[in-house]
C-alpha positions in Angstrom: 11.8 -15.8 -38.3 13.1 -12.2 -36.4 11.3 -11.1 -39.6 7.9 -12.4 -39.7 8.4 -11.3 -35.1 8.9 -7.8 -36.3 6.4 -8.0 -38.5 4.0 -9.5 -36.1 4.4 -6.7 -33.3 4.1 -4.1 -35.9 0.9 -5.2 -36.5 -0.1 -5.8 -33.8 1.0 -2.0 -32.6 -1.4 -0.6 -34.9 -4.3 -2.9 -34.0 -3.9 -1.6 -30.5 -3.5 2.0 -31.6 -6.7 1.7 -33.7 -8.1 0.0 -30.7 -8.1 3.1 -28.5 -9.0 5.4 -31.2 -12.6 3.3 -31.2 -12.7 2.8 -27.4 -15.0 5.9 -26.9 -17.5 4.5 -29.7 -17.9 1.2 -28.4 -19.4 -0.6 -25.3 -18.0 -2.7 -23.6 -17.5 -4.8 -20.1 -15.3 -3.8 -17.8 -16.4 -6.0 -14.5 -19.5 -7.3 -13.3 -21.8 -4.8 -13.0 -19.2 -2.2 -14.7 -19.2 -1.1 -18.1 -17.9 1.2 -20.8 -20.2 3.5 -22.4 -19.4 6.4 -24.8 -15.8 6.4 -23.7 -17.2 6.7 -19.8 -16.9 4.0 -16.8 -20.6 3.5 -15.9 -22.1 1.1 -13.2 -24.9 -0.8 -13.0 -27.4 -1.1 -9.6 -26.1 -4.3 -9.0 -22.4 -3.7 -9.4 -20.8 -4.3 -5.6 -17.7 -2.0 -4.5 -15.3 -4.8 -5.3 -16.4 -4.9 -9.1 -16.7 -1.1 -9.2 -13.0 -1.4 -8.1 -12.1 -4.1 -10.2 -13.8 -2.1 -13.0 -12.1 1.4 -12.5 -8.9 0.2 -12.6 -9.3 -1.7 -16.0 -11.5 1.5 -17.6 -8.1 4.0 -16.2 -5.5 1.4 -18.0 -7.8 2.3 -21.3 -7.5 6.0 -20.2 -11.5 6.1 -19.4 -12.9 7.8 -16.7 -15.9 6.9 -14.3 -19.1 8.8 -13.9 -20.3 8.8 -10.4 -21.2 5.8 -8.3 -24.7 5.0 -7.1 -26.0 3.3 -4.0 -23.6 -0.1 -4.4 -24.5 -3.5 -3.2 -23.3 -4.4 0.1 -23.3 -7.9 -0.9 -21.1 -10.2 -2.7 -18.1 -8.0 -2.1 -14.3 -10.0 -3.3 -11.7 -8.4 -0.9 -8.7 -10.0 -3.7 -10.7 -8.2 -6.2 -11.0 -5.0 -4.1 -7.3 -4.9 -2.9 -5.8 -5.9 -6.7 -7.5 -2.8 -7.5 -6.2 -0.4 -4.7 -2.2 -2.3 -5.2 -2.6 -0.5 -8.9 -1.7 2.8 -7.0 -2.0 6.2 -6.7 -3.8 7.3 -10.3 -6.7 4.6 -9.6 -7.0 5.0 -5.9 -7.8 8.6 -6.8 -9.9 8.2 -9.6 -12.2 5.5 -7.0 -11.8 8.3 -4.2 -13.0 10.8 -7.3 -15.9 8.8 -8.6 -17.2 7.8 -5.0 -16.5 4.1 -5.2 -13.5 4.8 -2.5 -15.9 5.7 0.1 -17.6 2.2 -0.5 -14.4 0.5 -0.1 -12.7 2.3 2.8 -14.4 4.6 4.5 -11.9 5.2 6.8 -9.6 6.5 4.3 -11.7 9.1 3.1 -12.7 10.2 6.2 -9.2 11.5 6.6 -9.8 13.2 3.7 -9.7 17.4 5.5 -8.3 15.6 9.0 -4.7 17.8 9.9 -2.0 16.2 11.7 -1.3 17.2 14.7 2.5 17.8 14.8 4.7 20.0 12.8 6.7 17.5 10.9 3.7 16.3 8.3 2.7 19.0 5.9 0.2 17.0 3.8 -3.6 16.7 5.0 -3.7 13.0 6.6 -5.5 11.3 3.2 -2.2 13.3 0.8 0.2 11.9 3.0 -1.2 8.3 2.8 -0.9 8.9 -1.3 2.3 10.1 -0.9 2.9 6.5 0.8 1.2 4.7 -1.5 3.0 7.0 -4.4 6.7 6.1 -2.5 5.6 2.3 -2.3 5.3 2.1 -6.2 8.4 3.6 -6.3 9.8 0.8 -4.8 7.8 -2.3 -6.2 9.1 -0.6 -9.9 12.1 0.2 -8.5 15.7 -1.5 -7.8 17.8 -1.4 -5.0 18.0 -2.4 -1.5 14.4 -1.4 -1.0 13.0 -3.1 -4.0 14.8 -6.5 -3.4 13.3 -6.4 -0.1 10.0 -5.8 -1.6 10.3 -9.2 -4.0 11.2 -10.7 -1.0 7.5 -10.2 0.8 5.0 -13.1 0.2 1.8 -11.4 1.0 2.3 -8.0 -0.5 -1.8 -7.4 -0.5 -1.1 -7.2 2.8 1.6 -4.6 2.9 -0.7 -2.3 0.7 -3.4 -2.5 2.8 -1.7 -1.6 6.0 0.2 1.3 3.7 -3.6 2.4 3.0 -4.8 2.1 6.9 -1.7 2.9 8.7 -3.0 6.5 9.9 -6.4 6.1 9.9 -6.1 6.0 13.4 -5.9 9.4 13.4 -9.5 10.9 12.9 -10.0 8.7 16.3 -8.3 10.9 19.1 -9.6 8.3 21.9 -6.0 6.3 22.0 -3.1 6.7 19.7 -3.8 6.1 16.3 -1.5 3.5 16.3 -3.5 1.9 18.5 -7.0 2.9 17.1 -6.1 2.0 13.4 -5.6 -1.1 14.8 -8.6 -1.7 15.8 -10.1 -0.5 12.7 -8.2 -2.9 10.7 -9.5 -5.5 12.5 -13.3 -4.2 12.3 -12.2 -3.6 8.1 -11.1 -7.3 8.3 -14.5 -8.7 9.3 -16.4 -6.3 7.2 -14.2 -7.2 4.1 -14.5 -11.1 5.1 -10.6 -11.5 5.6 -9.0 -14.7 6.9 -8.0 -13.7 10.1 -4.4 -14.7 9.5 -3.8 -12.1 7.0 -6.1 -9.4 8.9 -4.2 -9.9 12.0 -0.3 -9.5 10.2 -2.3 -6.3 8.6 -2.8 -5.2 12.1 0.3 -5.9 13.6 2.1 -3.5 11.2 -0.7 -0.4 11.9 0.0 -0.8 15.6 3.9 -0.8 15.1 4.1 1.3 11.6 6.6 3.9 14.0 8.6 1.3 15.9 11.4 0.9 13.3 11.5 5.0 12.5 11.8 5.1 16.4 15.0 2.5 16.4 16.5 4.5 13.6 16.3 7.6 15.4 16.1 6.7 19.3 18.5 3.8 19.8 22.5 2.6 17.9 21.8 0.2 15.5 25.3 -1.0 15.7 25.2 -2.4 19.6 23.8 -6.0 20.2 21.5 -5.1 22.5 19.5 -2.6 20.5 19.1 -5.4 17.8 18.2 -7.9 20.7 15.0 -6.0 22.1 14.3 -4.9 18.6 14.1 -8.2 17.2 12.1 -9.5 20.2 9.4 -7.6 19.1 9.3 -8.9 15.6 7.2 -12.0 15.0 8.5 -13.3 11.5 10.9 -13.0 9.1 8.1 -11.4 6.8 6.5 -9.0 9.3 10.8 -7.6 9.0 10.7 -7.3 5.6 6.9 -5.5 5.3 8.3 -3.5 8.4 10.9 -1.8 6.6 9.1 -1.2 3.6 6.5 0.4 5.0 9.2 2.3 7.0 10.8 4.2 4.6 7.6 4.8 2.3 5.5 6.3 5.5 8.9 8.6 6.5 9.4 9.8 2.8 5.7 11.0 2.8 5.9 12.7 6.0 7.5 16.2 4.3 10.9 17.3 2.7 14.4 16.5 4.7 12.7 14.3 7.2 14.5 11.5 5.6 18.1 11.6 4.8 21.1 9.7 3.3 21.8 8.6 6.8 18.9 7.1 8.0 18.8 5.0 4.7 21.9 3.2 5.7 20.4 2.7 9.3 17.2 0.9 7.9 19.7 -1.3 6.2 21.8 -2.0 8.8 18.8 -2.4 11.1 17.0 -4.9 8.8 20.0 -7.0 7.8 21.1 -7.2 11.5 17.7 -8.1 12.6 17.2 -10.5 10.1 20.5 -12.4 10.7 19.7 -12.4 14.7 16.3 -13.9 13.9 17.9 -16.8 11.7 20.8 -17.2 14.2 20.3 -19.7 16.7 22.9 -17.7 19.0 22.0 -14.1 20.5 23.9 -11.6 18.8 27.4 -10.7 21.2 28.8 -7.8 22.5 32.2 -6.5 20.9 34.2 -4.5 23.2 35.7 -3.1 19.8 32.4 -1.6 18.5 32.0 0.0 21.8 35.0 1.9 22.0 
């Protein structure tokens, strides 16, 4: 039987070897409204930015590339379509950004496209250092570790991508803190995309507060009751923790070398775990006179 397997898969190795020699030559569907022609991703008129999406990042596993986008229909847009798409990472969400389909999809992204920081720590443009995010976050979903257990942990992780994609948006808005600006733009991308408000509103939530953990770490002792008390008061769920952290230590890796260290690794741990047993606890966590001194 391992015979006639081995036999099986070697076969079935060359079929799919001579299968993307002829993938040039052939046409092909991709996605409504999304096809492949002469080894090129090409769209049809009535292809919507969802399907152009959904089709790029099919053509890119085949190693195709997309000619440009024109006008897309606003209608019959599939925000699971659209955000399976962008959770494929970095290589397709520049290849969409490349062909124009991006600026369909999330305009506010690509306006941040030449926008500058405006402190001294990032050293990225604000659209690089969201890739970077996106880059560190699918170093953790194919990961192991602390990080990545956490990650299999979070139920919605659409939702986690989406707020890794918006979290500084915010920033080509200088009216309010982006923090508090990209949150409202989540909420306006939420009704545009036709999101349950649920989901849109835990998307929101971790926009506003993408800087509170990173603030614990580095303001406050993660070791002392009380830090863990007010920190945990301002967490809603067990899953807005674990997206929390994630989303933590993706967004700090991206912001430029030796921002994050050894150090504060162990303090995202210690500040997650802690959090996460005070939240389960039905007793608030109690000062130890011991810890203190």
């Amino acid at each position: 039987m391992m015979h006639e397997l081995h036999s099986a898969m070697v076969e079935l190795n060359e079929i799919w070897h001579q299968t993307l020699l002829n993938i040039p030559s052939k046409s092909f569907n991709l996605s409504e409204g999304v096809n492949s022609e002469a080894g090129k991703i090409k769209f049809d008129r009535e292809s919507t930015a969802s399907s152009a999406a959904n089709g790029v990042a099919a053509g890119l596993r085949l190693g195709l590339r997309a000619s440009q986008v024109p006008a897309i229909e606003a209608t019959g847009f599939n925000a699971g379509q659209a955000l399976r798409a962008l959770m494929q990472g970095e290589a397709v969400i520049e290849e969409l950004e490349r062909c124009g389909v991006l600026q369909s999809l999330l305009p506010e992204l690509t306006n941040t496209k030449t926008l500058l920081p405006d402190d001294h720590a990032h050293v990225f443009t604000v659209y690089q250092h969201t890739l970077q995010t996106i880059k560190n976050l699918e170093s953790v979903r194919d990961g192991s570790g602390f990080l990545a257990e956490t990650y299999r942990r979070i139920q919605d992780k659409g939702a986690l991508w989406l707020a890794a994609l918006m979290h500084d948006v915010g920033k080509a808005d200088q009216s309010d803190s982006h923090s508090v600006t990209g949150e409202r733009m989540v909420q306006e991308l939420g009704s545009r995309w036709q999101v349950d408000q649920d989901r849109t509103d835990l998307v929101a939530w971790l926009v506003r507060h993408h800087l509170l953990m990173s603030h614990v770490i580095r303001m406050r002792d993660v070791s002392q009751p009380d830090t863990i008390s007010e920190f945990a008061a301002q967490i809603p769920t067990i899953e807005h923790l674990l997206m929390l952290a994630v989303l933590t230590w993706a967004d700090s890796n991206a912001v430029g070398p030796g921002i994050w260290s050894p150090a504060q690794d162990g303090f995202l741990r210690e500040l997650l775990e802690r959090t996460e047993n005070a939240m389960i606890s039905e007793s608030p966590p109690v000062n130890d006179p011991e810890v203190a001194r």
